[in-house]
mmCIF file of the N, C-alpha and C atoms, coordinates in Angstrom:
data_MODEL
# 
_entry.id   MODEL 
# 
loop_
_atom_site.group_PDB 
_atom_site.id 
_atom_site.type_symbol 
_atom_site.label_atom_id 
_atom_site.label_alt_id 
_atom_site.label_comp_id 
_atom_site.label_asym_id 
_atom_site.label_entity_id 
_atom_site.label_seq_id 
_atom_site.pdbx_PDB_ins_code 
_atom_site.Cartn_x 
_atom_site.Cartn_y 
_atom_site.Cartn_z 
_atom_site.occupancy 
_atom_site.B_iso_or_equiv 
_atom_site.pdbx_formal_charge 
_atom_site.auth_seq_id 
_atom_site.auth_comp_id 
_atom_site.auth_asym_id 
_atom_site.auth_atom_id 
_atom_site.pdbx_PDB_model_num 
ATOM 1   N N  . UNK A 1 1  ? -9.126  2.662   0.701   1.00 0.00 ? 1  UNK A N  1 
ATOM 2   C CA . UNK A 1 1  ? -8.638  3.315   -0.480  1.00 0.00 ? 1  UNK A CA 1 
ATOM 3   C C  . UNK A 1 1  ? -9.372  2.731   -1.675  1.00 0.00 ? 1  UNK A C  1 
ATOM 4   N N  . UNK A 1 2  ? -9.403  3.418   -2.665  1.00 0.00 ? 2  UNK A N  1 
ATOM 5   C CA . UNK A 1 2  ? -10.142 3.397   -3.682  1.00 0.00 ? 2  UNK A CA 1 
ATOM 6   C C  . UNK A 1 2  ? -9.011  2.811   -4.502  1.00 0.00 ? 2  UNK A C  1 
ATOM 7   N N  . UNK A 1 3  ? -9.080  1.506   -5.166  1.00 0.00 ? 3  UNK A N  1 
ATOM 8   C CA . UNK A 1 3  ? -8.181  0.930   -6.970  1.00 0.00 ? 3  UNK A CA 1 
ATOM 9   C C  . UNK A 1 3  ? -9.058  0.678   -7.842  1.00 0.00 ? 3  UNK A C  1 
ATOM 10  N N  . UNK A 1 4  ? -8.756  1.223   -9.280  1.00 0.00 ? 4  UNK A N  1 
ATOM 11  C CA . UNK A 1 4  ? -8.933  0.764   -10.452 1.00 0.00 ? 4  UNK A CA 1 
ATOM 12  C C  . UNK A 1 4  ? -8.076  0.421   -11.022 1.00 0.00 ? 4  UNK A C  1 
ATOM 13  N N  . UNK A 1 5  ? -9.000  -0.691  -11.827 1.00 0.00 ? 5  UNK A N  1 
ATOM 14  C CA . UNK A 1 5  ? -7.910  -1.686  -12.785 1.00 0.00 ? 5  UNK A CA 1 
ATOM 15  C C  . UNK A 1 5  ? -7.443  -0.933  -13.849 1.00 0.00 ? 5  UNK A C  1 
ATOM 16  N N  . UNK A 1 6  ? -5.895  -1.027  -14.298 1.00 0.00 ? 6  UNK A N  1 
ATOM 17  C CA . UNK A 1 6  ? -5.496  -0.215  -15.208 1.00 0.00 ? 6  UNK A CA 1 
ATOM 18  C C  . UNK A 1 6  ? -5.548  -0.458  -16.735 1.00 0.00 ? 6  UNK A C  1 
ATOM 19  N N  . UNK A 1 7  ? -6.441  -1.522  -16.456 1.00 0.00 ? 7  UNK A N  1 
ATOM 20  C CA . UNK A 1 7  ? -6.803  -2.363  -18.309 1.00 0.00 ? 7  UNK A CA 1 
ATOM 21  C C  . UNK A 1 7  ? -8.186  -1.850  -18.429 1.00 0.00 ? 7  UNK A C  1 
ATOM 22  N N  . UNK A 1 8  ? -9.285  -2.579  -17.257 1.00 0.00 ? 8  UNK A N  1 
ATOM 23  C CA . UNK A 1 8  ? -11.064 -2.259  -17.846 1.00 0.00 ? 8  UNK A CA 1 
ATOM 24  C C  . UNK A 1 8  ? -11.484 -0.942  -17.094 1.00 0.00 ? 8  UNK A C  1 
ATOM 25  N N  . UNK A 1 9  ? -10.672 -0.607  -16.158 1.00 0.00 ? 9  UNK A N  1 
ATOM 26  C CA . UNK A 1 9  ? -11.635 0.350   -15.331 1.00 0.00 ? 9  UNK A CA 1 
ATOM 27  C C  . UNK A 1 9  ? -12.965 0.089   -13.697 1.00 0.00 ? 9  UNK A C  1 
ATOM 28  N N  . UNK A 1 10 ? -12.226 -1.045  -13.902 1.00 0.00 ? 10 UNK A N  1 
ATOM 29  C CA . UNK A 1 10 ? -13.171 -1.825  -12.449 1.00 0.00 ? 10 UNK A CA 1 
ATOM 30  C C  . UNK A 1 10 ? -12.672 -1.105  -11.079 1.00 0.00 ? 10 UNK A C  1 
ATOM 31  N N  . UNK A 1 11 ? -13.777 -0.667  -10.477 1.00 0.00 ? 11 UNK A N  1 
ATOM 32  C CA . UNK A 1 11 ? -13.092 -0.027  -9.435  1.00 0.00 ? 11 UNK A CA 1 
ATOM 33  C C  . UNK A 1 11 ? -13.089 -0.959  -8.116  1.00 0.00 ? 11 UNK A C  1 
ATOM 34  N N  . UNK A 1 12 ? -12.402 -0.735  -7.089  1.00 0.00 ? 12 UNK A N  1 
ATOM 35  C CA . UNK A 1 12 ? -11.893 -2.071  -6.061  1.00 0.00 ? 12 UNK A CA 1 
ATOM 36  C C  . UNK A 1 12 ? -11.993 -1.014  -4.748  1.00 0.00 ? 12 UNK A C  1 
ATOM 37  N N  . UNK A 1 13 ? -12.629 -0.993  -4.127  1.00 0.00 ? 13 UNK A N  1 
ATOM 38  C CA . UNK A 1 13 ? -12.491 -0.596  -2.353  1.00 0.00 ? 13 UNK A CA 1 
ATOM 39  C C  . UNK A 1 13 ? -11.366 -1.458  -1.147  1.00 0.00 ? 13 UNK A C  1 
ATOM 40  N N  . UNK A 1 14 ? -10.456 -1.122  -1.115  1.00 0.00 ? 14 UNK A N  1 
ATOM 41  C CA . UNK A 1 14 ? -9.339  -1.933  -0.378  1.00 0.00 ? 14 UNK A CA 1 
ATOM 42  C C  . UNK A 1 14 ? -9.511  -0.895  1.012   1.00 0.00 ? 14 UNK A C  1 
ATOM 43  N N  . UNK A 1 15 ? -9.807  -1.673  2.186   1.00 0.00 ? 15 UNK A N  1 
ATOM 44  C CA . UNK A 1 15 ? -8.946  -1.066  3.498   1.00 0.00 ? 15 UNK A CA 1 
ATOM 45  C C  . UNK A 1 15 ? -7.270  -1.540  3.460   1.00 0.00 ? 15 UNK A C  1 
ATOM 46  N N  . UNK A 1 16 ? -6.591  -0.153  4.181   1.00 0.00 ? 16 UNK A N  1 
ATOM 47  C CA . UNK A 1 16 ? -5.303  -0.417  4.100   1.00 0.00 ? 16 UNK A CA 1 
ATOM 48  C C  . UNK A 1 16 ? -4.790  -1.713  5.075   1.00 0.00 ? 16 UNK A C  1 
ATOM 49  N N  . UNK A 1 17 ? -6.066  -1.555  6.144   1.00 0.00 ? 17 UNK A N  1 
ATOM 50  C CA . UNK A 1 17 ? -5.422  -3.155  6.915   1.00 0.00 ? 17 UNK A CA 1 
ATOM 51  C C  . UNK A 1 17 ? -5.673  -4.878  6.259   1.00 0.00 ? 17 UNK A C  1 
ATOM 52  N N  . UNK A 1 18 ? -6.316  -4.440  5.095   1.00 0.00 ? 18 UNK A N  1 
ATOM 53  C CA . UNK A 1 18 ? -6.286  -5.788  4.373   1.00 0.00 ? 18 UNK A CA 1 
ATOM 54  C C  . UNK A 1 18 ? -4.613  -5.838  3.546   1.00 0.00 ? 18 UNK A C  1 
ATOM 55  N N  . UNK A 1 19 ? -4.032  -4.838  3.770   1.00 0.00 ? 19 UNK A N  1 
ATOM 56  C CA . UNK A 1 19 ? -2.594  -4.874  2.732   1.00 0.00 ? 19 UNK A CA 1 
ATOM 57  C C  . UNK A 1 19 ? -2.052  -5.886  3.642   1.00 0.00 ? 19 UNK A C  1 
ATOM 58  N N  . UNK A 1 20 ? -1.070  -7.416  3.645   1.00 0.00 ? 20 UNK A N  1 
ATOM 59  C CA . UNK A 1 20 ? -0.639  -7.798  4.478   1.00 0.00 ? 20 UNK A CA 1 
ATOM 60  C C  . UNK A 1 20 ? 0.725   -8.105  3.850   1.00 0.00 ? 20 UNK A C  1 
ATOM 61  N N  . UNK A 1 21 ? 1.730   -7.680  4.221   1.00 0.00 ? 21 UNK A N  1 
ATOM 62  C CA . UNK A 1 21 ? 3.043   -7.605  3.715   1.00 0.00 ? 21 UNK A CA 1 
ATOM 63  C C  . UNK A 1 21 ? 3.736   -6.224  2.825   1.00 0.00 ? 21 UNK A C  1 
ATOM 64  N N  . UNK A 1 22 ? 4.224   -6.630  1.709   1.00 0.00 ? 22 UNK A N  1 
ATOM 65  C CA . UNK A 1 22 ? 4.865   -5.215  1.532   1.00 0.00 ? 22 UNK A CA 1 
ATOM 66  C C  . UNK A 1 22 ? 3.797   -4.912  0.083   1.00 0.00 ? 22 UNK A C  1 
ATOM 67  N N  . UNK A 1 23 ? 2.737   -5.991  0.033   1.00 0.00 ? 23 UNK A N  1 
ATOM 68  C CA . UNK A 1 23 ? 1.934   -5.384  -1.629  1.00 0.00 ? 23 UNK A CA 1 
ATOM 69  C C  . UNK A 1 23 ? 0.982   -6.489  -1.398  1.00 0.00 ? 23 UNK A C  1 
ATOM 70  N N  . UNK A 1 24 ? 0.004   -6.297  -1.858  1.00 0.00 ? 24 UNK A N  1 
ATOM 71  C CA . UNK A 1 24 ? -1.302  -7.106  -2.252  1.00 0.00 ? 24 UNK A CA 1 
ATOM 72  C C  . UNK A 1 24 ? -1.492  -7.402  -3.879  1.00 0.00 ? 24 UNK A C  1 
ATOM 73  N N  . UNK A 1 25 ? -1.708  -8.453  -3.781  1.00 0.00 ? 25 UNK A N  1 
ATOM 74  C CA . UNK A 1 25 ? -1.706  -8.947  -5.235  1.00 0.00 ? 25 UNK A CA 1 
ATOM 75  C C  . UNK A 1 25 ? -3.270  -9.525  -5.736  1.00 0.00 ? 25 UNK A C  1 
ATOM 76  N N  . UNK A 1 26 ? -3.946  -8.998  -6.689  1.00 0.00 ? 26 UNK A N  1 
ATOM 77  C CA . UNK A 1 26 ? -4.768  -9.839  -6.872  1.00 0.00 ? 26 UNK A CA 1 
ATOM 78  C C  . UNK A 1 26 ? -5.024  -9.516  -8.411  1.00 0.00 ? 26 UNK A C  1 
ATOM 79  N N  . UNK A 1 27 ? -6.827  -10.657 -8.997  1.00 0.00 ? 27 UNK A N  1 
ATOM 80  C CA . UNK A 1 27 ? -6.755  -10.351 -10.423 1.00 0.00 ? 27 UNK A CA 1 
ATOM 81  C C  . UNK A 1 27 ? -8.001  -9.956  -10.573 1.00 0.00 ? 27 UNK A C  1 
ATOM 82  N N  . UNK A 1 28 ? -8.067  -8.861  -11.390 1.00 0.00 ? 28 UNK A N  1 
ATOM 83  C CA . UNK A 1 28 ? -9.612  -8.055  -11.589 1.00 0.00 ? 28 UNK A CA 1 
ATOM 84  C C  . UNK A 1 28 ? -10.371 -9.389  -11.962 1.00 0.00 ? 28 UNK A C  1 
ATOM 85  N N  . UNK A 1 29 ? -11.746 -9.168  -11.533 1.00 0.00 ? 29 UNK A N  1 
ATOM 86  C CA . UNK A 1 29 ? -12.582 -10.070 -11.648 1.00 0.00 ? 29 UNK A CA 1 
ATOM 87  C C  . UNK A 1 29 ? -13.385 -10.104 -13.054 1.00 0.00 ? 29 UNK A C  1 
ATOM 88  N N  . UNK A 1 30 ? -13.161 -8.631  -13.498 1.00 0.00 ? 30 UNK A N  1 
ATOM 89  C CA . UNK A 1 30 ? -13.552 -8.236  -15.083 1.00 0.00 ? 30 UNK A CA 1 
ATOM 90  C C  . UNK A 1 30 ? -12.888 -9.084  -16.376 1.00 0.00 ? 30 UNK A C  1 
ATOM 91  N N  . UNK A 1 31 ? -11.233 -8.526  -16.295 1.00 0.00 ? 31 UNK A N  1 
ATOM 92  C CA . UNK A 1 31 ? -10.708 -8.674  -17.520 1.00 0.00 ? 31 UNK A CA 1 
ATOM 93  C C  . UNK A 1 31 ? -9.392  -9.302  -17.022 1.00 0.00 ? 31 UNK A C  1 
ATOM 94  N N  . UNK A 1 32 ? -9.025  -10.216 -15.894 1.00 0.00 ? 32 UNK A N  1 
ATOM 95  C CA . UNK A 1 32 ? -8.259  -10.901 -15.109 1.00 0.00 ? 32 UNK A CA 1 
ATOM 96  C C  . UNK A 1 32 ? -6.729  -10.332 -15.078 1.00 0.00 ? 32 UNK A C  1 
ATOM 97  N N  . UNK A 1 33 ? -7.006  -8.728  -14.959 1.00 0.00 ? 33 UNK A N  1 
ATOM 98  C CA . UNK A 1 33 ? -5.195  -8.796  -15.202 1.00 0.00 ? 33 UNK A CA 1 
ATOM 99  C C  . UNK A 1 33 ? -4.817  -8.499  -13.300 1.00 0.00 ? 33 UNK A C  1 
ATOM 100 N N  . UNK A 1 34 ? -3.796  -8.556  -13.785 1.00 0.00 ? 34 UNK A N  1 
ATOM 101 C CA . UNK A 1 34 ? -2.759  -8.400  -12.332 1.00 0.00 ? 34 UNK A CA 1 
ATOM 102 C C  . UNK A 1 34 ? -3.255  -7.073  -11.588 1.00 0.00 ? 34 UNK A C  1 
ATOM 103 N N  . UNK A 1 35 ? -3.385  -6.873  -10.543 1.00 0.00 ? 35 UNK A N  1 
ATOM 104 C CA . UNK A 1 35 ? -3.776  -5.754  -9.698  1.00 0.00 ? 35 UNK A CA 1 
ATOM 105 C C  . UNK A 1 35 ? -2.588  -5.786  -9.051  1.00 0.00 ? 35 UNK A C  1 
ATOM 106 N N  . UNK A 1 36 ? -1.443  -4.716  -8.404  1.00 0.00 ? 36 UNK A N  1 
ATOM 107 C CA . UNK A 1 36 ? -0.621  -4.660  -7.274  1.00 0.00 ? 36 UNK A CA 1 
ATOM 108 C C  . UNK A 1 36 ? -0.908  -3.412  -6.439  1.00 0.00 ? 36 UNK A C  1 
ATOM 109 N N  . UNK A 1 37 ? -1.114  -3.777  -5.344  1.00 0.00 ? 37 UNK A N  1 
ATOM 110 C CA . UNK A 1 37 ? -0.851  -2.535  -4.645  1.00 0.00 ? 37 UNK A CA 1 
ATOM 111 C C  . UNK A 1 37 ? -0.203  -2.868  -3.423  1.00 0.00 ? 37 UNK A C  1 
ATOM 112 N N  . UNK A 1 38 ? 0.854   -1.347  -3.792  1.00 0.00 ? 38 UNK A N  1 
ATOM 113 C CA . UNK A 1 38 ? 1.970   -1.349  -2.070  1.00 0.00 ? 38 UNK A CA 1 
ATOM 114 C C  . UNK A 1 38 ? 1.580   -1.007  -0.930  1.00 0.00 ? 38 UNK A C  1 
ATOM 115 N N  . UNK A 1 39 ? 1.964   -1.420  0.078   1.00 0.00 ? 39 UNK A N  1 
ATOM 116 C CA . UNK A 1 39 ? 1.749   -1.302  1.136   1.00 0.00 ? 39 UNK A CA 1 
ATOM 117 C C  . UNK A 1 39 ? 1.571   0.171   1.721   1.00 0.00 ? 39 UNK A C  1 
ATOM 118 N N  . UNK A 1 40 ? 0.875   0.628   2.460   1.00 0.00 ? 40 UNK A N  1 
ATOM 119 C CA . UNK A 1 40 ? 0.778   1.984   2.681   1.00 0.00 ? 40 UNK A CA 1 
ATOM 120 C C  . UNK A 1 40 ? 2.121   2.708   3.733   1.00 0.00 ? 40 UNK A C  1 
ATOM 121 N N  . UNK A 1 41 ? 2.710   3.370   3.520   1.00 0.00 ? 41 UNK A N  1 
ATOM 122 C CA . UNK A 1 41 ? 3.818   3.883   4.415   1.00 0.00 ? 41 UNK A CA 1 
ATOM 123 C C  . UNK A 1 41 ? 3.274   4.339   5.528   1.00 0.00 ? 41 UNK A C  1 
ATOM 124 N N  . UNK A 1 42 ? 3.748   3.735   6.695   1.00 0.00 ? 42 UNK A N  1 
ATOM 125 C CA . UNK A 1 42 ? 3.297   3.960   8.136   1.00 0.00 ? 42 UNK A CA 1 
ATOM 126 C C  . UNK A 1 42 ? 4.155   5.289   8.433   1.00 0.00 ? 42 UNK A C  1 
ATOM 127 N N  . UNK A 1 43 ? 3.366   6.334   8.870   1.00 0.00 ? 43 UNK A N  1 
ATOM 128 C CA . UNK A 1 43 ? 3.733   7.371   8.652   1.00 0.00 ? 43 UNK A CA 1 
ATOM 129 C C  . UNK A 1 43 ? 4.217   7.798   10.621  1.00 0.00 ? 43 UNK A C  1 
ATOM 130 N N  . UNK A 1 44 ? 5.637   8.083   10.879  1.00 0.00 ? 44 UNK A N  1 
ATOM 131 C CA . UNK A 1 44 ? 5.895   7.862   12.117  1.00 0.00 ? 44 UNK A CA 1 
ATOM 132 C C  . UNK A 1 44 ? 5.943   9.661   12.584  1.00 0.00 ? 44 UNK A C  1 
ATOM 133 N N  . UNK A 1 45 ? 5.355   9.875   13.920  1.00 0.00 ? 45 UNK A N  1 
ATOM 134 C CA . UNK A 1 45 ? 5.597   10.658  14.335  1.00 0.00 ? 45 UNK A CA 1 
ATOM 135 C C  . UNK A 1 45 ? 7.064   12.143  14.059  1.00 0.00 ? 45 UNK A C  1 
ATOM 136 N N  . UNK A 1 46 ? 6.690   12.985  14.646  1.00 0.00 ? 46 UNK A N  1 
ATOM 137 C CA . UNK A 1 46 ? 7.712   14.028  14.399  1.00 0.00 ? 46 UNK A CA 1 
ATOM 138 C C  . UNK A 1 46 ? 9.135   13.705  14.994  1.00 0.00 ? 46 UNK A C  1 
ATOM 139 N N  . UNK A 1 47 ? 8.717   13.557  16.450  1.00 0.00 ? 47 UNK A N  1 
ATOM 140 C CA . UNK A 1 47 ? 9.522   13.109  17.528  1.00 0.00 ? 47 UNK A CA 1 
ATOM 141 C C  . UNK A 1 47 ? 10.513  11.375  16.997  1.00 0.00 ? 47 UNK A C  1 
ATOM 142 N N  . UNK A 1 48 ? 9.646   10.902  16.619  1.00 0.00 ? 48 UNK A N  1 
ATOM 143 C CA . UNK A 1 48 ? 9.912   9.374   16.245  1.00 0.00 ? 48 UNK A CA 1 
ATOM 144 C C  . UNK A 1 48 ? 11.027  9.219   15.242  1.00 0.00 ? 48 UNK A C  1 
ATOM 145 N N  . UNK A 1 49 ? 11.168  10.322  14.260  1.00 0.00 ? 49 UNK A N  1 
ATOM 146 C CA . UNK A 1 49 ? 11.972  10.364  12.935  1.00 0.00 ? 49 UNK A CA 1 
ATOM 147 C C  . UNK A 1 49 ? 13.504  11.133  13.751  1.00 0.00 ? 49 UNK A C  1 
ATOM 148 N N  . UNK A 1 50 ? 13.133  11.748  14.279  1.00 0.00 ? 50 UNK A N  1 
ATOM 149 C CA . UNK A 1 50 ? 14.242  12.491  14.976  1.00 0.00 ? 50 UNK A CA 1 
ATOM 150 C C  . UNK A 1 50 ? 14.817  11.798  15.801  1.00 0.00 ? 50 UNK A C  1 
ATOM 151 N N  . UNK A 1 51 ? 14.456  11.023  16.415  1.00 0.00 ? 51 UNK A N  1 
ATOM 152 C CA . UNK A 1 51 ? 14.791  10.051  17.770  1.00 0.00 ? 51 UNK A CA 1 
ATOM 153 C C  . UNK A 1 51 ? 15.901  8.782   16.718  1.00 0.00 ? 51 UNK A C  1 
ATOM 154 N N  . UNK A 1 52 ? 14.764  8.175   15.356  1.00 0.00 ? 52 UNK A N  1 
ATOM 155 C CA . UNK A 1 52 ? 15.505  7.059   14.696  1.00 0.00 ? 52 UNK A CA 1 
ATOM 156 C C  . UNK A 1 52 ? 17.335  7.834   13.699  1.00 0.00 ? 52 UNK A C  1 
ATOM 157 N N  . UNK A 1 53 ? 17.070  9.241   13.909  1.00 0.00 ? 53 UNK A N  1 
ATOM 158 C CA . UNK A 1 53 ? 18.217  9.749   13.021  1.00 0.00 ? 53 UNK A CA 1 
ATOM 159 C C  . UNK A 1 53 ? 19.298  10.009  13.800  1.00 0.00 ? 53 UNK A C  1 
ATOM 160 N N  . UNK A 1 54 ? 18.896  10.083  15.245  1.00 0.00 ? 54 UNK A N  1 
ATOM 161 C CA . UNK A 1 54 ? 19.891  10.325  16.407  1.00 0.00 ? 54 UNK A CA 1 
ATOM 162 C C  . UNK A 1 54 ? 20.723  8.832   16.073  1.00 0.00 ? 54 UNK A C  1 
ATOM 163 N N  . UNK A 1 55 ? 19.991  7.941   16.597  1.00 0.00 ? 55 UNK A N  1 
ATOM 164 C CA . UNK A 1 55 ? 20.173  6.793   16.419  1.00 0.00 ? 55 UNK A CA 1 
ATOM 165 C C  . UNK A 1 55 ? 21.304  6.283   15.432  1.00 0.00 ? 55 UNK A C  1 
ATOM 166 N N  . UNK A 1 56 ? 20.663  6.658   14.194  1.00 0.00 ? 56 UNK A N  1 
ATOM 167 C CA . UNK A 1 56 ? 21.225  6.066   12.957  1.00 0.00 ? 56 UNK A CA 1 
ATOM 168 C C  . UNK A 1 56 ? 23.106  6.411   13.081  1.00 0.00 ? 56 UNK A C  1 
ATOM 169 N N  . UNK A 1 57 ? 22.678  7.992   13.710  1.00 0.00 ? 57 UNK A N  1 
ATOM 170 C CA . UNK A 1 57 ? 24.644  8.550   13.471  1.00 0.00 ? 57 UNK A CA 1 
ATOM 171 C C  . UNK A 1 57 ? 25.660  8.069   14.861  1.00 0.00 ? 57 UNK A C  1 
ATOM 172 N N  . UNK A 1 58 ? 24.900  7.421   15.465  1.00 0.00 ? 58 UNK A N  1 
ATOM 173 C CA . UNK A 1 58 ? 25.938  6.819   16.679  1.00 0.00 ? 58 UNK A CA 1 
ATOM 174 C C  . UNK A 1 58 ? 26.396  5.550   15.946  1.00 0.00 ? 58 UNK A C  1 
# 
């Protein structure tokens, strides 16, 4: 995925498997501000969502 910094405009190439936890934190190398980015939502099957909602109402 593609980030830019929301102060200088530095752009950042992140793979989503470098995200490790629920956000990645770092500081532009330009103009040092805070970068966050969330974790990408693991996106579960059709079957999978239906199966966890069965679930949920027992």
């Amino acid at each position: 995925m593609i980030v830019f910094c929301e102060e200088c405009g530095e752009r950042y190439v992140i793979e989503a498997d470098e995200i490790k936890g629920s956000a990645m934190i770092f500081i532009c190398r330009v103009c040092n501000d805070i970068i966050r980015i969330p974790a990408p939502e693991k996106h579960h099957k059709p079957e999978e969502k239906e199966k966890n909602k069965a679930e949920k109402k027992k």
